[in-house]
Structures are given as structure tokens and as C-alpha cells.
C-alpha positions in Angstrom: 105.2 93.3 118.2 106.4 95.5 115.6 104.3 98.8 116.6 105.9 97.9 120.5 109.4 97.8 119.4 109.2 100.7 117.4 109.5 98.9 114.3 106.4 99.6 112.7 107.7 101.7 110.3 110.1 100.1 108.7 108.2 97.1 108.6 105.3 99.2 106.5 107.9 100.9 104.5 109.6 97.9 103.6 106.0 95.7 102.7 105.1 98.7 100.2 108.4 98.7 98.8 107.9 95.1 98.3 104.9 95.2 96.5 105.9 98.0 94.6 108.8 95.6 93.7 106.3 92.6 92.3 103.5 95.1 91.4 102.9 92.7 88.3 103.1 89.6 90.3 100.8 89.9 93.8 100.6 86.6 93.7 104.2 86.1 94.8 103.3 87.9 98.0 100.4 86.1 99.2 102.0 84.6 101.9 103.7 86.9 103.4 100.4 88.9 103.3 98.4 86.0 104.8 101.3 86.1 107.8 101.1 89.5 108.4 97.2 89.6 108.0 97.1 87.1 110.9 98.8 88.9 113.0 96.9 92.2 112.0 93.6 90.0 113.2 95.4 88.8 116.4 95.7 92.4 116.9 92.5 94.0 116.3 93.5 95.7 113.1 90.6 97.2 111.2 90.0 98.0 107.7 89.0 102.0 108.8 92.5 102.0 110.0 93.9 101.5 106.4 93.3 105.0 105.1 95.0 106.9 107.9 98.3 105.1 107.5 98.1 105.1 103.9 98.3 109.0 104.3 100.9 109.0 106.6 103.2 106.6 104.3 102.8 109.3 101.0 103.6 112.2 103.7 106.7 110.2 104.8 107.2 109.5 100.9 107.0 113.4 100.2 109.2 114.3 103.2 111.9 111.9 102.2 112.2 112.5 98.7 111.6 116.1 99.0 111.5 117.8 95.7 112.0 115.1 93.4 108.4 114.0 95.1 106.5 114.3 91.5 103.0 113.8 91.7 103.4 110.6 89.4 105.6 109.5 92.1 103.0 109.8 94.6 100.5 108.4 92.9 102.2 105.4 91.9 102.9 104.6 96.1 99.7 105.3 96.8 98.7 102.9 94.1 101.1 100.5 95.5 99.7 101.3 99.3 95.9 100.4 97.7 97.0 97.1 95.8 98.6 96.1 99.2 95.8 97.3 102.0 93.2 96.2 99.6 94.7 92.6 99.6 95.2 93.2 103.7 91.7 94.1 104.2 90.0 91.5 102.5 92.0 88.9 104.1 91.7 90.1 107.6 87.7 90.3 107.2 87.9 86.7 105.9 89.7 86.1 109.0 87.6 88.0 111.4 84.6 86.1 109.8 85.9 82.8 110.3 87.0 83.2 113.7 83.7 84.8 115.0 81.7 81.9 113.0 83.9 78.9 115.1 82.5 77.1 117.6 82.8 79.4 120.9 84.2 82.0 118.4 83.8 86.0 118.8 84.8 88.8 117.5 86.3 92.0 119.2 86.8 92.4 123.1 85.2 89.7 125.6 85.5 90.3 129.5 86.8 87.1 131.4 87.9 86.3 135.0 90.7 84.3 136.5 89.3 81.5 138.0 92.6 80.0 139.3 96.3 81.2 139.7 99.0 78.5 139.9 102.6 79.1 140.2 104.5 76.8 138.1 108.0 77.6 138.6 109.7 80.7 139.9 109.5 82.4 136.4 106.2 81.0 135.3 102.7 81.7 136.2 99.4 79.9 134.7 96.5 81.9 134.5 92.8 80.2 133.9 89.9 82.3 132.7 86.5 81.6 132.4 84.6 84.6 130.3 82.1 86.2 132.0 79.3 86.1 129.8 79.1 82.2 130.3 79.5 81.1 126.6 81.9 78.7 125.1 85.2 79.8 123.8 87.3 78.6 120.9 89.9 76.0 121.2 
């Protein structure tokens, strides 16, 4: 939702300011990390992803503070983006794992077809889909 109302940013900026903040006390983060990690598996979000954005954040870092950009600065974010993607990463696999492993569970894209259309109400539309490989799908 972020990403699609250009918000992305911020809301990245503002999580590794965050842990940058409680840096000796992750802990106090966990669920706020377990929220956005659900909706980073909702998504499709991959651990490979991590790296790319973390160099994008220190670039934006660099560009914003311009000179006074010391590499201990730098470092220290980049620290800061590790402790946090690290934690992201390892939760989101958990995740990924135990929604692939429920009952009618997958992981990754699944083709499916609408069975039936019905028009509730003037605004509202139900879809119903049956995937087309047959199998069960999680409740």
C-alpha cells in the first residue's frame, strides 16, 4: 500500500530510523516488525530484494547529509539497515514456510478462474475462483 501511494520511502526511512533509535533494545520492535513482515509476505517480498534497497537507503543517506556523510556515519546505517532486514528476512521465510506447509497452502503465484460472478449491490461485486491446477486452497 505504501509502495502504491508513494509512501514507500518514508515508511523505510522512518523503520531504520527506528531501529537505529532502540539499536540496543530489538526486542522492543518485534511487533512492529512481525506487522510489517506480514504484509511484506502478503506481497511477495523476497529476501534478494533486501540488498538492493539497503544500497539505495545509504545513497539517499549520503545525498542527504552531504558532506557531513562520514564513513562511520554510513556504516553505522548500514549496520542499522542489516540488524533490521536481517530480522525482516528471517521472519518473512518463517512466514512463507508456514503458509506453503498449511493445508491447501502454496507459495508464489497460482493461476485460478472465476467460476461465478454475482453482483451484490451496485458498488459491490463477488468474485469466486477455483485454481486451475485442481488442488485445495487455504482457508
Amino acid at each position: 500500500m505504501n509502495q502504491k501511494r508513494g509512501l514507500q520511502q518514508e515508511a523505510l526511512g522512518y523503520a531504520v530510523y527506528v531501529v537505529g533509535e532502540h539499536i540496543t533494545n530489538l526486542d522492543a520492535l518485534k511487533p512492529v516488525i512481525e506487522r510489517i513482515s506480514q504484509k511484506h509476505r502478503a506481497i511477495g517480498i523476497k529476501a534478494e530484494q533486501y540488498p538492493i534497497v539497503g544500497e539505495t537507503l545509504l545513497q539517499a543517506v549520503k545525498d542527504v547529509l552531504g558532506d557531513t556523510a562520514t564513513v562511520e556515519i554510513i556504516e553505522a546505517w548500514g549496520k542499522a539497515y542489516g540488524y533490521i532486514s536481517d530480522a525482516f528476512i528471517s521472519l518473512e521465510d518463517k512466514l512463507y514456510e508456514e503458509t506453503k506447509q498449511q493445508p491447501g497452502g502454496w507459495e508464489g503465484y497460482r493461476t485460478f478462474y472465476v467460476v461465478r460472478k454475482e453482483k451484490e449491490s451496485e458498488e459491490v461485486t463477488s468474485f469466486y475462483l477455483k485454481p486451475k491446477d485442481g488442488k485445495a486452497i487455504a482457508s
